[in-house]
C-alpha positions in Angstrom: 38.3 -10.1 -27.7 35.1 -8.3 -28.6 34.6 -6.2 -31.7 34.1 -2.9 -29.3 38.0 -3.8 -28.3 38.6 -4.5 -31.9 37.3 -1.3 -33.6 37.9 1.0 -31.0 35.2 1.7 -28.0 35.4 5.2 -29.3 31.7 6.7 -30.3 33.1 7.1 -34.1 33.8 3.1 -34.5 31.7 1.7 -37.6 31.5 -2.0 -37.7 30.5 -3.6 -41.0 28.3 -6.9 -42.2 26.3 -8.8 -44.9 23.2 -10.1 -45.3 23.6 -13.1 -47.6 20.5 -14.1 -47.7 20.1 -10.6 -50.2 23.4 -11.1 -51.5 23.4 -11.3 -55.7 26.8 -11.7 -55.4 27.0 -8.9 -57.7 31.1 -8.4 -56.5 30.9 -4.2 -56.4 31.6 -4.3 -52.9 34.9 -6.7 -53.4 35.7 -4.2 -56.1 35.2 -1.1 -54.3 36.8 -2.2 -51.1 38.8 -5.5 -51.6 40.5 -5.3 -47.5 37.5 -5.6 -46.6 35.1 -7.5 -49.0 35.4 -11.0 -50.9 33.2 -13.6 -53.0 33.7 -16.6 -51.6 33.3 -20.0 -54.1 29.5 -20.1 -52.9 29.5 -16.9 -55.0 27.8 -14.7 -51.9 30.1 -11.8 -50.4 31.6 -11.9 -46.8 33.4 -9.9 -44.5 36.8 -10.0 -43.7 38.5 -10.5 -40.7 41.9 -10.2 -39.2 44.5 -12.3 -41.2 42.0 -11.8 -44.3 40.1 -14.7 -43.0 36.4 -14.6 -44.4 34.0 -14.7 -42.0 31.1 -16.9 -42.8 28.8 -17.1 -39.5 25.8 -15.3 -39.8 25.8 -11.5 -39.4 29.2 -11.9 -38.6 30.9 -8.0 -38.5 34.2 -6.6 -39.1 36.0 -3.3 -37.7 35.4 -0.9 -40.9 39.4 1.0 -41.1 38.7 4.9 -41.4 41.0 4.9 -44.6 38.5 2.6 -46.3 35.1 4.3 -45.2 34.4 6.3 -48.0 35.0 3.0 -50.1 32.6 1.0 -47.6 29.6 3.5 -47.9 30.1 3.6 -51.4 29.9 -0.4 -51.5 26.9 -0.5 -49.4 25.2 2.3 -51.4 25.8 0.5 -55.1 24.8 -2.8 -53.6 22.0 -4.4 -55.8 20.9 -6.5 -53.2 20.9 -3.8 -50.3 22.6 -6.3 -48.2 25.5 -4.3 -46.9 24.6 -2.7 -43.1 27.3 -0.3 -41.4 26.7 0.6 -37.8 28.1 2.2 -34.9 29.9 -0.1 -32.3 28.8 2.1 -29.9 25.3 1.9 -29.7 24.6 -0.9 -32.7 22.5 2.2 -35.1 23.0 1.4 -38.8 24.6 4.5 -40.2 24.9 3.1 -43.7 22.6 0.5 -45.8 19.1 -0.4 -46.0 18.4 0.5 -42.4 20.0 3.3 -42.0 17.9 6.0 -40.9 
């Protein structure tokens, strides 16, 4: 299944992922949106997938749930290590995060 089937194919679908090569593994994004967000014991932050299964490849994303958007942005805003990238599915254009335009 592909994320676009995930998240929706809708033009509002937002997918989520980390950088953690910038990570500080500061933790504000675990703390301002848990579901989505978590340190793992190599102290870097990952994305969660279905299940709550961390997903550790490389620029791996995750379906961001309206509910928790606000509390996504805000994570990717307070980052310290500017690491946290929200796009559209639809057309893969950062909305949200260092290069957001």
């Amino acid at each position: 299944m592909s994320v676009q089937q995930e998240a929706g194919a809708g033009s509002g679908a937002l997918e989520v992922w980390i950088d953690q090569d910038l990570c500080t593994g500061d933790g504000i994004c675990a703390q301002y949106a848990p579901e989505v967000f978590e340190l793992d014991i190599d102290g870097l932050a990952y994305v969660k997938g279905a299940d709550d299964e961390l997903l550790q490849d490389r620029g791996a994303t995750t379906p961001v749930p309206l509910p928790l958007l606000t509390d996504v942005v805000d994570s990717a805003k307070e980052c310290p290590g500017d690491c946290i990238h929200v796009r559209r599915v639809l057309d893969g254009v950062e909305v949200y995060g260092p290069d957001a335009e």
